[in-house]
C-alpha positions in Angstrom: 82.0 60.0 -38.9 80.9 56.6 -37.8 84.0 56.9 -35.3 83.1 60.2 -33.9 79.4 59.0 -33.7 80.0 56.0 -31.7 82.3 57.2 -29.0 79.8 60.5 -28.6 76.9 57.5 -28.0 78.9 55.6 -25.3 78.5 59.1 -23.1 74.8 57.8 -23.1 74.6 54.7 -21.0 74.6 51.1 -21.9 70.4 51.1 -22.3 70.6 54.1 -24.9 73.9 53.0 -26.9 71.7 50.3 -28.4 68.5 52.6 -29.0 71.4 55.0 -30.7 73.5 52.2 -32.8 70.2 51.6 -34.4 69.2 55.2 -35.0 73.2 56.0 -36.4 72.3 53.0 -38.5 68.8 54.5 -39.7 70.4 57.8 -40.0 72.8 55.7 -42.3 70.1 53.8 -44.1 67.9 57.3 -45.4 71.0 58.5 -47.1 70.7 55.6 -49.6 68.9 57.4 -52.5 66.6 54.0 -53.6 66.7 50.2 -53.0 68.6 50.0 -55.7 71.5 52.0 -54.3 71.3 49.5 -51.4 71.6 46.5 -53.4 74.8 48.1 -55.3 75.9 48.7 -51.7 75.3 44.7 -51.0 76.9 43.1 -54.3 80.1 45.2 -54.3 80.4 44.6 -50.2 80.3 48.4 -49.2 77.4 47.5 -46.9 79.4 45.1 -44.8 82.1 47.0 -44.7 80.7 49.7 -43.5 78.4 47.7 -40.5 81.4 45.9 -39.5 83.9 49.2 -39.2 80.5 50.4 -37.3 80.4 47.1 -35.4 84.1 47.1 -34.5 83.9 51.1 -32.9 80.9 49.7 -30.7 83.0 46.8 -29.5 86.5 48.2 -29.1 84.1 51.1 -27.0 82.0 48.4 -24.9 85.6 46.9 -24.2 87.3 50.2 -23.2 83.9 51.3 -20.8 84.4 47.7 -18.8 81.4 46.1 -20.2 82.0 41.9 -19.5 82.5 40.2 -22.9 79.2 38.4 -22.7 77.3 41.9 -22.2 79.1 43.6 -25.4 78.0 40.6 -27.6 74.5 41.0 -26.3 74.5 44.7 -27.3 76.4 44.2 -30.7 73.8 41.4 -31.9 71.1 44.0 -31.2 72.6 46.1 -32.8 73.8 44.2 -36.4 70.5 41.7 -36.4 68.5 43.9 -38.0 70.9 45.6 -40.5 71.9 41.6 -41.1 68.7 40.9 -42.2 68.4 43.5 -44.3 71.1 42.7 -46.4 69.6 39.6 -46.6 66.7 40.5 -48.0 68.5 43.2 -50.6 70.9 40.2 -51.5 68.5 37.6 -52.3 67.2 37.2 -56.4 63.4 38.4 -56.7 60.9 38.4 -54.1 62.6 38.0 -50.5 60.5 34.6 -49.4 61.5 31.8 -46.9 64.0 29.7 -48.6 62.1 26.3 -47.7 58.3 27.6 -47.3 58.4 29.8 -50.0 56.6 32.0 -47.7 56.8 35.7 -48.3 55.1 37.5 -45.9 58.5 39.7 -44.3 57.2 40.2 -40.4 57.1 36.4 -40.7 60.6 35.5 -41.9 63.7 35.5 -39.9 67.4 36.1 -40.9 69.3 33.0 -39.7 73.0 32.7 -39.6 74.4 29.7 -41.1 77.9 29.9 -38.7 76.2 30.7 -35.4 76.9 34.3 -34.2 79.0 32.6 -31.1 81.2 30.8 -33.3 82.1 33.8 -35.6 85.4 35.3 -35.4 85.1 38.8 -36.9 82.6 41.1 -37.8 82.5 40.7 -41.7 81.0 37.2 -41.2 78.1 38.4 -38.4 76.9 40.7 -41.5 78.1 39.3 -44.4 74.7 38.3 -45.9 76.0 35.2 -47.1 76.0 33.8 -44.3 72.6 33.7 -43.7 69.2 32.2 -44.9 65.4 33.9 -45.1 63.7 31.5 -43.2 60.2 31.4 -42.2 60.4 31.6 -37.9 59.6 27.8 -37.9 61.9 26.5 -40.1 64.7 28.5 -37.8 64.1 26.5 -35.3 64.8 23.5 -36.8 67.9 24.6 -38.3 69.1 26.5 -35.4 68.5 23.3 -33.6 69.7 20.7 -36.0 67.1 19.3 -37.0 67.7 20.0 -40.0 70.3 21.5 -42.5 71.5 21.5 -46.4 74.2 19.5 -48.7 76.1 20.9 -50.9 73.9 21.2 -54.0 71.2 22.5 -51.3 69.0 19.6 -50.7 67.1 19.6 -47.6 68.5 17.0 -45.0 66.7 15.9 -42.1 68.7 14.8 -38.9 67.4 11.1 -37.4 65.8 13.1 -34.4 63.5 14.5 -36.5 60.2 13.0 -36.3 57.3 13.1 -38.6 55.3 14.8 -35.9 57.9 17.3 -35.8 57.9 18.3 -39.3 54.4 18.2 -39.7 53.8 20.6 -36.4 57.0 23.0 -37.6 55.3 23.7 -41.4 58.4 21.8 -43.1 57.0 20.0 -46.5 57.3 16.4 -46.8 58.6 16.8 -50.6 62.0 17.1 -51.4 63.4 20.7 -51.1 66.5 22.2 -52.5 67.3 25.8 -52.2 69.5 27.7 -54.4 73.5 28.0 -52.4 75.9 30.2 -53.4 79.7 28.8 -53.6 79.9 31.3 -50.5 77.1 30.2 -48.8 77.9 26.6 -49.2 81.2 27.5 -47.4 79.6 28.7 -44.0 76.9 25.4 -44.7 79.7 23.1 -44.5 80.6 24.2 -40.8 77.1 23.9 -40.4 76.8 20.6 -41.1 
């Protein structure tokens, strides 16, 4: 069981319990028959559910073994960053691309939370893949940053310190760009905003 699993890894050390989150995640991730098994994982939310009760063993753990707070939310966004954007990638419509770039070469695109991980309150929404956007490494920046962000309806909008010089050196088009937003994405965009 995930529960059994986790409490065996903290007997490892604070440098392995990361290398072994990842493997019991791996380990996790080749018992999915196909792709398409994961994406039925993604829509119906078994997935997240079962990262977060993965993600909440690790923490209650790290909290039990003394580790500071700031040190257990080091390890658990190791740990969850890469099964985040994973689901990310499963959830999205056709080709995974960056949202704004349309780029779609994958070691090039990064999975960026809408509601940074510091200002999440649970588990669920540090996985829950809509919370996040593809975006192509550049493009992060500027949104991490806030530069730049989304309405609503998705339209690109650019904060007043961003320069032309910017844009142009960070890859972001000069046209207008919408992206598509899920009623649940546009949620975590508003506190983005």
């Amino acid at each position: 069981s995930i529960t059994s699993e986790g409490e065996k890894a903290i007997g490892l050390g604070a440098e392995k319990l990361l290398q072994r989150a990842h493997e019991l995640y791996l380990a996790w991730q080749e018992k999915q028959n196909s792709k398409q098994v994961l994406l039925e994982d993604v829509n119906d939310g078994s997935a997240s559910k079962k990262l977060e009760a993965f993600l909440d063993v690790l923490e209650n753990t790290l909290k039990k073994k003394g580790f500071s707070t700031e040190r257990a939310q080091t390890i658990m966004a190791r740990c969850g960053q890469a099964e985040f954007r994973d689901l990310l990638i499963h959830s999205m419509d056709g080709a995974p691309c960056c949202m704004v770039t349309g780029c779609k070469e994958l070691s090039l695109l990064r999975a960026s939370h809408i509601k940074p991980w510091s200002h999440i309150s649970n588990n669920l929404e540090r996985i829950d893949p809509n919370n996040g956007l593809l975006l192509a490494a550049s493009i992060v920046a500027l949104f991490d940053d806030g530069y730049i962000s989304f309405s609503g309806d998705g339209v690109l909008i650019r904060a007043n310190k961003l320069t032309t010089d910017i844009a142009n050196a960070f890859g972001l088009p000069s046209q207008k760009v919408q992206i598509q937003l899920s009623p649940e994405r546009r949620t975590y965009m508003e506190y983005h905003r």
